[in-house]
MDTraj code that builds the backbone (N, CA, C; nanometers):
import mdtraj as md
import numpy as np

residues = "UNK UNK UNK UNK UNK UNK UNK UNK UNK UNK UNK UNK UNK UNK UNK UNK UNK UNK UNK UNK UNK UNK UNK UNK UNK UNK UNK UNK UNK UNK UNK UNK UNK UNK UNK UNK UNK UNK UNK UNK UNK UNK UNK UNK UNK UNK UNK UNK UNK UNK UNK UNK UNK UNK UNK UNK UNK UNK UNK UNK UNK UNK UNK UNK UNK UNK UNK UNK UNK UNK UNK UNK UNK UNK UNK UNK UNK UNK UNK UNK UNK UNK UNK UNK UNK UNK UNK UNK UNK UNK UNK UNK UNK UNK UNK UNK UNK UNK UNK UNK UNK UNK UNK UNK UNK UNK UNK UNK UNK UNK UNK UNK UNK UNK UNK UNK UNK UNK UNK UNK UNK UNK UNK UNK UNK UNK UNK UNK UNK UNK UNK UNK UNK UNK UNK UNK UNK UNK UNK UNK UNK UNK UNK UNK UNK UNK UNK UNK UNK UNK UNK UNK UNK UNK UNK UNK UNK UNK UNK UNK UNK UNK UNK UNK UNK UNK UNK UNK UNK UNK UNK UNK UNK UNK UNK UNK UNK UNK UNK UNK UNK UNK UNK UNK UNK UNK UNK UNK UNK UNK UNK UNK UNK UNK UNK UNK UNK".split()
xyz = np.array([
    [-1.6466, -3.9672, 5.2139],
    [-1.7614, -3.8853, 5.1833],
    [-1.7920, -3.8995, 5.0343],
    [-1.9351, -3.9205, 5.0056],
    [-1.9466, -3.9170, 4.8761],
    [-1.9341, -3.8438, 4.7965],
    [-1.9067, -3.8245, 4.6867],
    [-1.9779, -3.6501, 4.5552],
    [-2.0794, -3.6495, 4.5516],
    [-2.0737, -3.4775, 4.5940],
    [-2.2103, -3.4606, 4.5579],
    [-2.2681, -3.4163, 4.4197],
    [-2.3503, -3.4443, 4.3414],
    [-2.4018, -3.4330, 4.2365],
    [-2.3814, -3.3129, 4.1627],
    [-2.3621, -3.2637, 4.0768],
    [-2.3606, -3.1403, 4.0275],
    [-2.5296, -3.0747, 4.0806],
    [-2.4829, -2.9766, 4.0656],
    [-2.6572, -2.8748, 4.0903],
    [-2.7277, -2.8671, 3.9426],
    [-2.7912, -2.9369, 3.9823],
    [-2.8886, -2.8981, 3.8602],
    [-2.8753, -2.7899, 3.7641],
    [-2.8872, -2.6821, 3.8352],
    [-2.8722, -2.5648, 3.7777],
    [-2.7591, -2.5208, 3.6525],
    [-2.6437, -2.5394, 3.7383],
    [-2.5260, -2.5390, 3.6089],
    [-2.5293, -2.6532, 3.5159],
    [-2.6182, -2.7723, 3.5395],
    [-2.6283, -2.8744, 3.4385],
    [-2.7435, -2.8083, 3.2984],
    [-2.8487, -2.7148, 3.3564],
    [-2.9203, -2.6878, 3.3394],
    [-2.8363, -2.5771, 3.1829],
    [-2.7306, -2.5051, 3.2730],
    [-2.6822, -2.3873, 3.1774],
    [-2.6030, -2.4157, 3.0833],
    [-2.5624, -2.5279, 3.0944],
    [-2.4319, -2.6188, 2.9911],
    [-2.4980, -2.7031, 2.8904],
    [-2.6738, -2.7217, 2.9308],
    [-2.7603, -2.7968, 2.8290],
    [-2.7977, -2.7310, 2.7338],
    [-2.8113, -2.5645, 2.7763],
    [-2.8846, -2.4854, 2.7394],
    [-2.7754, -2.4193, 2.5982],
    [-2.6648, -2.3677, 2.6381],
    [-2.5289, -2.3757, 2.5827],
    [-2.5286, -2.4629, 2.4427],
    [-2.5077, -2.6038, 2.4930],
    [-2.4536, -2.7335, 2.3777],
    [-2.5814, -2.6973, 2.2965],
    [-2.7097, -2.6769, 2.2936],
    [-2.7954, -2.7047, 2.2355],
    [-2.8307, -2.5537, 2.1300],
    [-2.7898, -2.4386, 2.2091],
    [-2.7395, -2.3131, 2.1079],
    [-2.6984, -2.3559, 2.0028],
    [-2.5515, -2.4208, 2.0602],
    [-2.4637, -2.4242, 1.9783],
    [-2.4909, -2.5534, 1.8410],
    [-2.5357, -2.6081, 1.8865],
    [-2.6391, -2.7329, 1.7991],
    [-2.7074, -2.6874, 1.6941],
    [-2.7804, -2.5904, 1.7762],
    [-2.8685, -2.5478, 1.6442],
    [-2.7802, -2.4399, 1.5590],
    [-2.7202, -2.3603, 1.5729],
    [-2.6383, -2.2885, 1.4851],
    [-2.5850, -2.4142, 1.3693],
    [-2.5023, -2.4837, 1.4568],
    [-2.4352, -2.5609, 1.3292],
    [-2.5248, -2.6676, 1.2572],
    [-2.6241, -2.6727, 1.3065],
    [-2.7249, -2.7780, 1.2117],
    [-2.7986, -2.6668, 1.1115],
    [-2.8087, -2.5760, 1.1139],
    [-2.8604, -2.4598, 1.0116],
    [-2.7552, -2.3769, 0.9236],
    [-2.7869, -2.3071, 0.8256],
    [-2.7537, -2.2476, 0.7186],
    [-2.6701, -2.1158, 0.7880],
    [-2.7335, -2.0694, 0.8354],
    [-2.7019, -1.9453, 0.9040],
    [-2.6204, -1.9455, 1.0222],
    [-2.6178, -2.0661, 1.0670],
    [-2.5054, -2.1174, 1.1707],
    [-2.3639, -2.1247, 1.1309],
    [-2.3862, -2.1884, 1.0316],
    [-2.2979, -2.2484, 0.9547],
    [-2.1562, -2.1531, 0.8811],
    [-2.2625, -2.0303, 0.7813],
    [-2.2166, -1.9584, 0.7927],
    [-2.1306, -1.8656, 0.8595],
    [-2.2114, -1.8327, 0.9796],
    [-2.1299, -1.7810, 1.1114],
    [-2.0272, -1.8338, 1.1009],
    [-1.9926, -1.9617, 1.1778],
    [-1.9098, -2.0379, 1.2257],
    [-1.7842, -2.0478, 1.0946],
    [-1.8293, -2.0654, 1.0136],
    [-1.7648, -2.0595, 0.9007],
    [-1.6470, -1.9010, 0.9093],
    [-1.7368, -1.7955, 0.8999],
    [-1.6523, -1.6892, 0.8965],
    [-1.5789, -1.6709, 1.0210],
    [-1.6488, -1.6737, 1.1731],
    [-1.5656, -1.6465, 1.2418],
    [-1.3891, -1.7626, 1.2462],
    [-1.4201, -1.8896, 1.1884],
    [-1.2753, -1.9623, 1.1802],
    [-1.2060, -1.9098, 1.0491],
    [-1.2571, -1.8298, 0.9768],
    [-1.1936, -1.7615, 0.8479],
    [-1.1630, -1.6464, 0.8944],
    [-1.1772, -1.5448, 1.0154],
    [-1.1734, -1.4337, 0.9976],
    [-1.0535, -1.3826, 1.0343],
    [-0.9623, -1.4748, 1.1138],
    [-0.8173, -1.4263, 1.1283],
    [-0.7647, -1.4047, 0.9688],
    [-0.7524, -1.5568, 0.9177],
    [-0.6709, -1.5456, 0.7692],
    [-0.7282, -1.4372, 0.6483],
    [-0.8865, -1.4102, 0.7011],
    [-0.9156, -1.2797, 0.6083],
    [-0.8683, -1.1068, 0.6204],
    [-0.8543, -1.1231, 0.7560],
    [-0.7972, -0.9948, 0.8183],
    [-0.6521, -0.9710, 0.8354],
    [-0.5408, -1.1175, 0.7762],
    [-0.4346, -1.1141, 0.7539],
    [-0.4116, -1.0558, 0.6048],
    [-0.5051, -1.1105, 0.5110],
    [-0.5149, -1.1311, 0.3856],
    [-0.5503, -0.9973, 0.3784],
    [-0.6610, -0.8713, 0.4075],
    [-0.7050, -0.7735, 0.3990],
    [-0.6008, -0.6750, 0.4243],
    [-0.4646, -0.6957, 0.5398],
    [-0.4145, -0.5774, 0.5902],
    [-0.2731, -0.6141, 0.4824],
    [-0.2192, -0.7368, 0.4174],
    [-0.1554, -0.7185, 0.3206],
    [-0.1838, -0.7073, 0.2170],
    [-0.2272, -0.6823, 0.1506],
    [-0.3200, -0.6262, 0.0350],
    [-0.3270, -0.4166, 0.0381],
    [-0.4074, -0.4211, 0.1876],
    [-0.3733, -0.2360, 0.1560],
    [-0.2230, -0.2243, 0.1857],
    [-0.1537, -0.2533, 0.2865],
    [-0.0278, -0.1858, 0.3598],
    [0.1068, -0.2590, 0.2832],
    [0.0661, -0.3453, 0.2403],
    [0.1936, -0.4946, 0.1855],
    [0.2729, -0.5492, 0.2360],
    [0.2341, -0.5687, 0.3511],
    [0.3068, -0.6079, 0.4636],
    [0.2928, -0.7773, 0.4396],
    [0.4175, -0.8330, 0.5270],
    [0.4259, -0.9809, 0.5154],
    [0.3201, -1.0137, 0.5536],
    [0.3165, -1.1965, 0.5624],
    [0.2131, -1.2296, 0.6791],
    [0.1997, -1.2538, 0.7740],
    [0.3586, -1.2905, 0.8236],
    [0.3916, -1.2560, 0.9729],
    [0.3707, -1.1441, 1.0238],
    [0.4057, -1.0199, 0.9437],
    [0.3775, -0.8786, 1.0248],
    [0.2315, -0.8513, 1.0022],
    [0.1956, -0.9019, 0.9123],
    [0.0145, -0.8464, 0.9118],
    [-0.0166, -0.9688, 1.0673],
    [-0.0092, -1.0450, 1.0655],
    [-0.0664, -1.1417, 1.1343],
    [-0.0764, -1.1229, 1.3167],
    [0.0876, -1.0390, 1.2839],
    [0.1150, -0.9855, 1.4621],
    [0.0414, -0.8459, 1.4442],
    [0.0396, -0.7666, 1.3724],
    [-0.0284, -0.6567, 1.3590],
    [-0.1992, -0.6631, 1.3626],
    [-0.2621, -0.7644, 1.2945],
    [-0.4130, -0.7757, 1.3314],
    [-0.4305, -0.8586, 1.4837],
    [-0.3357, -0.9339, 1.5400],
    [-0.3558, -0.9889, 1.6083],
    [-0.3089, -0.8782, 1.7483],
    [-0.2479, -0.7335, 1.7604],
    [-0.2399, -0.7002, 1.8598],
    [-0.3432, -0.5792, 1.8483],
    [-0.3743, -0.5220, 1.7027],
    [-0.5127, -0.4306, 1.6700],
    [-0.6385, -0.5026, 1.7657],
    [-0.6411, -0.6139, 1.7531],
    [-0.7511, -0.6990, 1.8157],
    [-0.7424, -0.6837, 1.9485],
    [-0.6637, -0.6693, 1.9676],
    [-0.6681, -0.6320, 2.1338],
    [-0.7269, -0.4872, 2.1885],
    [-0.7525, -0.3882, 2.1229],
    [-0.7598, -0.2440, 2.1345],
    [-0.9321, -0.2810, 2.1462],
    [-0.9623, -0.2352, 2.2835],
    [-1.1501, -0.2344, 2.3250],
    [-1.2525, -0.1507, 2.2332],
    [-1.2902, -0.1941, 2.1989],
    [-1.4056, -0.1642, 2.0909],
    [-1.3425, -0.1183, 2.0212],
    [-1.2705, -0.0781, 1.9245],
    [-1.2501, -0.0100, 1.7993],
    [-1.1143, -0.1225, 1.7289],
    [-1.0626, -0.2157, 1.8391],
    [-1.0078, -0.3364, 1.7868],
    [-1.1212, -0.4078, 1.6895],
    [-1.1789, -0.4740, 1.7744],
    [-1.3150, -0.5350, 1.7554],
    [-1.3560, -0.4687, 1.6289],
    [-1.3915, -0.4037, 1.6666],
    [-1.4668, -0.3287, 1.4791],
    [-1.3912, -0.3272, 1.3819],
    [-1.2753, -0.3534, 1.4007],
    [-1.1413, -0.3135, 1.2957],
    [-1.1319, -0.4470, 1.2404],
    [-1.1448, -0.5229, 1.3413],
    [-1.1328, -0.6746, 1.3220],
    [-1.2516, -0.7298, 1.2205],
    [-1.3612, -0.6898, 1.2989],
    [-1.4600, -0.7429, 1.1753],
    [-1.4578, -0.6497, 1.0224],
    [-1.4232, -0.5564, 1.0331],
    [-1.4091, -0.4310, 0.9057],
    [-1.3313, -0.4916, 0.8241],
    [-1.2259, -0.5632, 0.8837],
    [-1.1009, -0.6333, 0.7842],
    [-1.1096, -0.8007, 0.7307],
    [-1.1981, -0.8376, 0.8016],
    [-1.2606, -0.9712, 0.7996],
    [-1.3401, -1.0079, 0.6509],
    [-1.4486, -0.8828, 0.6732],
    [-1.5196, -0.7808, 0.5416],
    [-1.4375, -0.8263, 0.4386],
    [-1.3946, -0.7329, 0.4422],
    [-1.2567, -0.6596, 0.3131],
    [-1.1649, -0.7808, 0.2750],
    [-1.1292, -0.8584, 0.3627],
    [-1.0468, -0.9710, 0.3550],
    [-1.1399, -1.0859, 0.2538],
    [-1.2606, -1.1020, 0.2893],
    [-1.3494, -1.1930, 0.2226],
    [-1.3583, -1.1252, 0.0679],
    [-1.3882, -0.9696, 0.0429],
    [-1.3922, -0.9183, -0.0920],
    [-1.2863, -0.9462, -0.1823],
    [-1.1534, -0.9597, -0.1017],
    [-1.0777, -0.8897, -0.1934],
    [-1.0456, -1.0850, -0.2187],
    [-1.0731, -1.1735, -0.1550],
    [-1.0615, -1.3195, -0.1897],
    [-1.1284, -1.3590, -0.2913],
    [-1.2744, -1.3582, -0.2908],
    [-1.4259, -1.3367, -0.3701],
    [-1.3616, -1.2774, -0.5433],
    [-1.2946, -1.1435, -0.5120],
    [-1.2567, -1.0784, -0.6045],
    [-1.1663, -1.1156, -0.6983],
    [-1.0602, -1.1876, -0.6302],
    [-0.9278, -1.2715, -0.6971],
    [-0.9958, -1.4138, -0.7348],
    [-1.1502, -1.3925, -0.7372],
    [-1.1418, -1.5557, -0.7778],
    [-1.0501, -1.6825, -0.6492],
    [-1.1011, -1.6235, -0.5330],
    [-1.0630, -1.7467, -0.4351],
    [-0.9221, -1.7599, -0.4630],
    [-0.8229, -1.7064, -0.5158],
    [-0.6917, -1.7279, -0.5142],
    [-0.6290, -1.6227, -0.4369],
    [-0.6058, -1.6961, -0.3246],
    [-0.5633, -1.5863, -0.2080],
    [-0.4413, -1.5281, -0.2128],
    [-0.3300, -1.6040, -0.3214],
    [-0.2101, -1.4997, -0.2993],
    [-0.2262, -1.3800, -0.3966],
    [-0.3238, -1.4140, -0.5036],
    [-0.3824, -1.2613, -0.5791],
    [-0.4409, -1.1789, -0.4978],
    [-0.5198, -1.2275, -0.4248],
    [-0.6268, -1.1717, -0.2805],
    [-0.5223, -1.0438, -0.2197],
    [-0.4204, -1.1210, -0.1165],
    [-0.2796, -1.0501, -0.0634],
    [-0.1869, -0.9717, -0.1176],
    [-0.1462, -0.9781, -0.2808],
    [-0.0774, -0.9160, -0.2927],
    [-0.1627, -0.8334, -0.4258],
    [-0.1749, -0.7100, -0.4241],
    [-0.2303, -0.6369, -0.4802],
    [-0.1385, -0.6037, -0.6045],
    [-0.2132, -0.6164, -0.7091],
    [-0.1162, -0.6228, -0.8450],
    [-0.0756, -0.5089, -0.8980],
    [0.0257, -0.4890, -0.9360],
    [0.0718, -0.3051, -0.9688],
    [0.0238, -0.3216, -1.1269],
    [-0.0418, -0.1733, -1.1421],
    [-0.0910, -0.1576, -1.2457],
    [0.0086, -0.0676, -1.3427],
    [-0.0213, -0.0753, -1.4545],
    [0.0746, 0.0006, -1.5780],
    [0.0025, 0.0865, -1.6302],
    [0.0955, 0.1883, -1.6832],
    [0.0278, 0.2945, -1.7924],
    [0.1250, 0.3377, -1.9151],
    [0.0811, 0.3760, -2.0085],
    [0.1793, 0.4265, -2.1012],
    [0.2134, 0.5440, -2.0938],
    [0.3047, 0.6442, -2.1079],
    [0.3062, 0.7807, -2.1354],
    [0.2099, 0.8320, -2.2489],
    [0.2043, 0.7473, -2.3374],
    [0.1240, 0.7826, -2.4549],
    [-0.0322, 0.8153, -2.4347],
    [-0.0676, 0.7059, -2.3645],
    [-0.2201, 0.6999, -2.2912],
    [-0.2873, 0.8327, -2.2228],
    [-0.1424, 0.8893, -2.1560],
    [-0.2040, 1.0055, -2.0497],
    [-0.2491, 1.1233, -2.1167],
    [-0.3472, 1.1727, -2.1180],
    [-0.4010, 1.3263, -2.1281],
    [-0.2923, 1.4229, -2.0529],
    [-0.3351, 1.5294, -2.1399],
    [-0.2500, 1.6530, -2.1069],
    [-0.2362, 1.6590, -1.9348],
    [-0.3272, 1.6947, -1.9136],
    [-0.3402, 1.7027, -1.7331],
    [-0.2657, 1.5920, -1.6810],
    [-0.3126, 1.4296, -1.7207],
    [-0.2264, 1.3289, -1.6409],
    [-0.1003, 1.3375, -1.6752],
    [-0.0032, 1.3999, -1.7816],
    [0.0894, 1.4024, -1.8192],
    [0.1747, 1.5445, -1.7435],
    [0.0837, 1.6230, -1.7599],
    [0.1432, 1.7545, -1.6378],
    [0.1773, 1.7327, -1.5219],
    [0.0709, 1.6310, -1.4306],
    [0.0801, 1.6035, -1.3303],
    [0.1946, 1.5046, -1.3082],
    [0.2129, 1.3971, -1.3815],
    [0.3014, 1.3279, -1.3846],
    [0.4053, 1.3492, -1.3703],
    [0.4092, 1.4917, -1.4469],
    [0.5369, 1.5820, -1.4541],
    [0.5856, 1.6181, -1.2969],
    [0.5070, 1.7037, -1.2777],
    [0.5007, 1.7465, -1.1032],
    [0.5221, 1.6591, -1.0422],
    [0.4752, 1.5316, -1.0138],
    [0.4430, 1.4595, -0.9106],
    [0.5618, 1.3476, -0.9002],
    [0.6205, 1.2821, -1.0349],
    [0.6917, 1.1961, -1.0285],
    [0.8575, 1.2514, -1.0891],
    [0.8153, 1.2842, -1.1999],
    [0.9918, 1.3398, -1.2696],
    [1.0696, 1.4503, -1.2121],
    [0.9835, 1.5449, -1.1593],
    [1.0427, 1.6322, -1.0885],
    [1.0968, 1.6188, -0.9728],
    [1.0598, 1.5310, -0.8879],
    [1.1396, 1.5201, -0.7781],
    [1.2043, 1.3976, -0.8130],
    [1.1890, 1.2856, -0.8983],
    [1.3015, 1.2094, -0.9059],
    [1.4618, 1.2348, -0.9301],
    [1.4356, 1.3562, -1.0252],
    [1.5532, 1.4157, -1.1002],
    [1.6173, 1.4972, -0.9344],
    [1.5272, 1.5699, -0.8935],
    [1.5639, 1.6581, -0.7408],
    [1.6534, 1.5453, -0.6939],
    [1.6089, 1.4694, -0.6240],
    [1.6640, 1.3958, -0.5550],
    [1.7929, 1.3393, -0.6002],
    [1.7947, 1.2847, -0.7855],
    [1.9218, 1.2442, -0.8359],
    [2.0106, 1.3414, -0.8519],
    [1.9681, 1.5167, -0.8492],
    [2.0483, 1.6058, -0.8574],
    [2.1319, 1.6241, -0.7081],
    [2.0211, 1.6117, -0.5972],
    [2.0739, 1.6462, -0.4736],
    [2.2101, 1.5115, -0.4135],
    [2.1166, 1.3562, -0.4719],
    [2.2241, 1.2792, -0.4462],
    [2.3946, 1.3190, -0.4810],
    [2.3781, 1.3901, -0.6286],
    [2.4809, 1.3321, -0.6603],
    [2.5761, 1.4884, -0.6586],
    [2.5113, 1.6132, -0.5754],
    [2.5920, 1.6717, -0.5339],
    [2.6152, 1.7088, -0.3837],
    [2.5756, 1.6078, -0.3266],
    [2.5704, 1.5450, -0.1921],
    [2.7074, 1.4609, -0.2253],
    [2.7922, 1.4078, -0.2824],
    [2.8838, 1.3492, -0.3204],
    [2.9688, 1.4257, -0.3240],
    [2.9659, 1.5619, -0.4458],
    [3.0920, 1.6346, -0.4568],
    [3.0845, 1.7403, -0.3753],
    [2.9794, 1.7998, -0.3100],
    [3.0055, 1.9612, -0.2769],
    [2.9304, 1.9092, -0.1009],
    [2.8705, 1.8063, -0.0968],
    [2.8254, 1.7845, 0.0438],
    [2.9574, 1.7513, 0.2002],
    [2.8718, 1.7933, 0.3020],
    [3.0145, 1.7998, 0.3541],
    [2.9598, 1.7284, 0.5273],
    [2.9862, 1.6451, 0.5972],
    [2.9361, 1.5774, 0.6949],
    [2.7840, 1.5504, 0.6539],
    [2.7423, 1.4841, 0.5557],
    [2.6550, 1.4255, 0.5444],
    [2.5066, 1.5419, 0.4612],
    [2.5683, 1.6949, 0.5044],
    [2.5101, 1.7791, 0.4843],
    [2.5560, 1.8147, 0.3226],
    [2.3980, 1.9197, 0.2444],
    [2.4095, 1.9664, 0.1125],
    [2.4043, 2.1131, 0.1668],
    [2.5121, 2.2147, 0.0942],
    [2.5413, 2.3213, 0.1167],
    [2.3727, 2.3960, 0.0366],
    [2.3233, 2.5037, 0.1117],
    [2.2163, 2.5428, 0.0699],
    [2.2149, 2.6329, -0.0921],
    [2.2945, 2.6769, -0.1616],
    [2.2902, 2.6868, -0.2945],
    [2.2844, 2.5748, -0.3905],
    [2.3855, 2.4582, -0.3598],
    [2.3366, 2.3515, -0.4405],
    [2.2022, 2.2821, -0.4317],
    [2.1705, 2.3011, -0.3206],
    [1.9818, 2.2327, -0.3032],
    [1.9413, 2.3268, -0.3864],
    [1.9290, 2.4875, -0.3426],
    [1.8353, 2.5232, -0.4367],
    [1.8527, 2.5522, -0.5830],
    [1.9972, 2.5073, -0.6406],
    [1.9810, 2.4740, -0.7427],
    [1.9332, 2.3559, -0.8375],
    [1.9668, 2.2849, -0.7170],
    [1.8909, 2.1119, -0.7779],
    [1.7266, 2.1690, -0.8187],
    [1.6706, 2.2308, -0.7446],
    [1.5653, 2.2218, -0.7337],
    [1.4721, 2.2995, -0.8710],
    [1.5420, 2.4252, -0.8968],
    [1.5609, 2.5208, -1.0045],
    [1.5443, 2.4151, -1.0823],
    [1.7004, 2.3332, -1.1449],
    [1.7513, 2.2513, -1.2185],
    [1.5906, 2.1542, -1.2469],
    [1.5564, 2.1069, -1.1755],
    [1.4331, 1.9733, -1.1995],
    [1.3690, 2.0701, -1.2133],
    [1.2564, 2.1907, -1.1195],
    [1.1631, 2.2050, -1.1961],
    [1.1746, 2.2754, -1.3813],
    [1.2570, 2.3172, -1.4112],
    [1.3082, 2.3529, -1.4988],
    [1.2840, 2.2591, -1.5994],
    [1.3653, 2.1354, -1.5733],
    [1.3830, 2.0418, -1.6598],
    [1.2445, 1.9635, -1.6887],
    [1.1810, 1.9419, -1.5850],
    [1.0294, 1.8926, -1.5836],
    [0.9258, 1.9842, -1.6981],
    [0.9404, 2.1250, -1.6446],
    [0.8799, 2.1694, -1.7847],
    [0.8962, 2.2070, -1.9160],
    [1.0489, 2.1654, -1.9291],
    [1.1415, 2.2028, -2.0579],
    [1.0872, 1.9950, -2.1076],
    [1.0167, 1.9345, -2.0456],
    [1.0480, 1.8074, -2.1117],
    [0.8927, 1.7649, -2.2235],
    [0.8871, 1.7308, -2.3590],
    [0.7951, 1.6937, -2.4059],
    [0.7226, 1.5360, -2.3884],
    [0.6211, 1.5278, -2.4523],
    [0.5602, 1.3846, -2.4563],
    [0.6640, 1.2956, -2.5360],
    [0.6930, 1.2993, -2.6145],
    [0.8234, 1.2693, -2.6911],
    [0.9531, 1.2057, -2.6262],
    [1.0078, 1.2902, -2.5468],
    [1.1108, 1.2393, -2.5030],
    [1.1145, 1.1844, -2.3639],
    [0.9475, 1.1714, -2.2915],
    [0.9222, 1.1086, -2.2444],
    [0.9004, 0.9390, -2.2850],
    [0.8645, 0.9789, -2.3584],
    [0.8120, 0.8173, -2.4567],
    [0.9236, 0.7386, -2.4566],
    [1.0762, 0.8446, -2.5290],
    [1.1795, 0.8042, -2.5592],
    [1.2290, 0.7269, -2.4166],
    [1.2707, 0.8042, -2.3108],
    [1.3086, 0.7520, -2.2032],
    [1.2089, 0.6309, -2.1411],
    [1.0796, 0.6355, -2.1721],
    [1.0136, 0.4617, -2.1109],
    [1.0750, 0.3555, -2.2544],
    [1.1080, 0.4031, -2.3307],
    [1.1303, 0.2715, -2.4193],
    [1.2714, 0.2407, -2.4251],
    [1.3566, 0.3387, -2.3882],
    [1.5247, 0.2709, -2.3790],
    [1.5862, 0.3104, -2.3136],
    [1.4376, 0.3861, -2.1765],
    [1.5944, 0.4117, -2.0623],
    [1.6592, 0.5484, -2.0753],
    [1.6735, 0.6267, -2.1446],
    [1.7168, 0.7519, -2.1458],
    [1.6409, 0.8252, -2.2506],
    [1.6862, 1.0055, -2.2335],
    [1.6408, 1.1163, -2.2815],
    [1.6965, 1.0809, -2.4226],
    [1.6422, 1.1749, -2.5338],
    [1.6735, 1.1450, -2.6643],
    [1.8049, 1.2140, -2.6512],
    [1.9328, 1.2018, -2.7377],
    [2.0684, 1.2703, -2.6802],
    [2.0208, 1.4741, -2.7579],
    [1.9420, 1.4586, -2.8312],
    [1.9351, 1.6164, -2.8263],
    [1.8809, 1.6970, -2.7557],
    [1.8233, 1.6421, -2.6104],
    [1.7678, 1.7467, -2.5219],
    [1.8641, 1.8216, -2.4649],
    [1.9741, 1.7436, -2.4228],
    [2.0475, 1.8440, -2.4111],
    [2.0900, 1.9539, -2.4583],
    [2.1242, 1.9409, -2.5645],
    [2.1218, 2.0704, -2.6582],
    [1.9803, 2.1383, -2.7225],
    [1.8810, 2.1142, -2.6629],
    [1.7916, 2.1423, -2.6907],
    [1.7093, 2.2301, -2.5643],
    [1.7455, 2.1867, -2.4371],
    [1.7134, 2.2286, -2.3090],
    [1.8019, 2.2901, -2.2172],
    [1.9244, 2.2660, -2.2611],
    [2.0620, 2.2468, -2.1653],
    [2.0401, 2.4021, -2.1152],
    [2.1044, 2.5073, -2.2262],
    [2.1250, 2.6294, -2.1892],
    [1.9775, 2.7232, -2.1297],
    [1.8590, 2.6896, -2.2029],
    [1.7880, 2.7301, -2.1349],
    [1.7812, 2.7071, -1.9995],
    [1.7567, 2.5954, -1.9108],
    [1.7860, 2.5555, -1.8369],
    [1.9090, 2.6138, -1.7214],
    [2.0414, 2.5990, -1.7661],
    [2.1283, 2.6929, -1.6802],
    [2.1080, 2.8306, -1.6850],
    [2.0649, 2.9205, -1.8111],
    [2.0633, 3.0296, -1.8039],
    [1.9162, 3.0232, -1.6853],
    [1.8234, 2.9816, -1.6936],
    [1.7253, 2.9890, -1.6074],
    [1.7745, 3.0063, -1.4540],
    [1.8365, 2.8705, -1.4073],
    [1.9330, 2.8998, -1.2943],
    [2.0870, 2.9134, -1.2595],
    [2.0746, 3.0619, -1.3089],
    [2.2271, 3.0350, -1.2753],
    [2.2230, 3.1497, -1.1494],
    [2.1340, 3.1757, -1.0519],
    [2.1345, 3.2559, -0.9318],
    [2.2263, 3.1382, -0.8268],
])
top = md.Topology()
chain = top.add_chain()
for i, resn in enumerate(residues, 1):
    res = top.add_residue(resn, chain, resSeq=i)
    for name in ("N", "CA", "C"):
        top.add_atom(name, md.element.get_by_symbol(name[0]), res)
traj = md.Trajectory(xyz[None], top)
């Protein structure tokens, strides 16, 4: 038995197809397209390490299973595609500047009263908490647990110390690493007398 011919019809829809697709890539605006959609994985890899800092294996399995989520994948996908192209554009086309987002510096000296208060609150005070709680989590902690007077003295202890501390001996500690040696005697007793509940 012979073949029979294709049907017209589906020859008809596959002409219609190639010749779409023809004209996209023979134009500007085709081009484009086509352009971003084969860029838009590595931009949406490039976009989600940059905010989160994730590798590029884990960004890569991570945009690639986001993409799967029905409509709000999709939008996420092109949203990061976006963002992925800016933040490339932005680095001057050097994509590992693009990906890894550069940590910025400040001086103590620089900060205004307020950024320096806050600083206070936000960063020294619980660093010290935590180095207070570590390190009587060592002597007075007991199955892994901190007995509840030493927490809330750690805690006393830092905020205490946070506002007993000047611009000064802040400065001192970013330039060599420690407090000037007279805070102690300068803060010490205030400080315990403050908490000694």
């Amino acid at each position: 038995m012979a073949p029979q011919p294709a049907p017209r019809k589906r020859r008809g829809i596959v002409e219609t197809f190639l010749g779409v697709i023809t004209g996209l890539l023979s134009s500007t605006f085709g081009l484009t397209i086509s352009a971003f959609a084969l860029l838009s994985l590595p931009l949406n890899v490039i976009a989600v390490m940059h905010i989160f800092g994730w590798s590029w294996f884990g960004a890569l399995v991570g945009v690639i299973l986001f993409s799967c989520v029905p409509f709000v994948g999709q939008l996420g996908f092109l949203i990061l595609a976006v963002m992925g192209a800016y933040y490339v554009w932005d680095a001057n086309f050097d994509w590992q500047k693009a990906a890894y987002s550069l940590t910025k510096t400040f001086d103590i000296s620089t900060l205004s009263e307020a950024e320096l208060e806050r600083f206070k609150t936000e960063v020294v005070r619980p660093g010290f908490e935590k180095a207070c709680k570590a390190e009587a989590l060592k002597t007075a902690g007991f199955d892994g647990k901190l007995p509840a007077r030493a927490a809330s003295q750690c805690e006393c202890l830092a905020t205490n110390f946070a506002a007993k501390l000047t611009r000064a001996d802040m400065i001192a500690f970013e330039k060599a690493g420690q407090y000037p040696d007279d805070l102690q005697q300068r803060v010490g007793s205030e400080i315990r007398r403050a908490c000694q509940n």
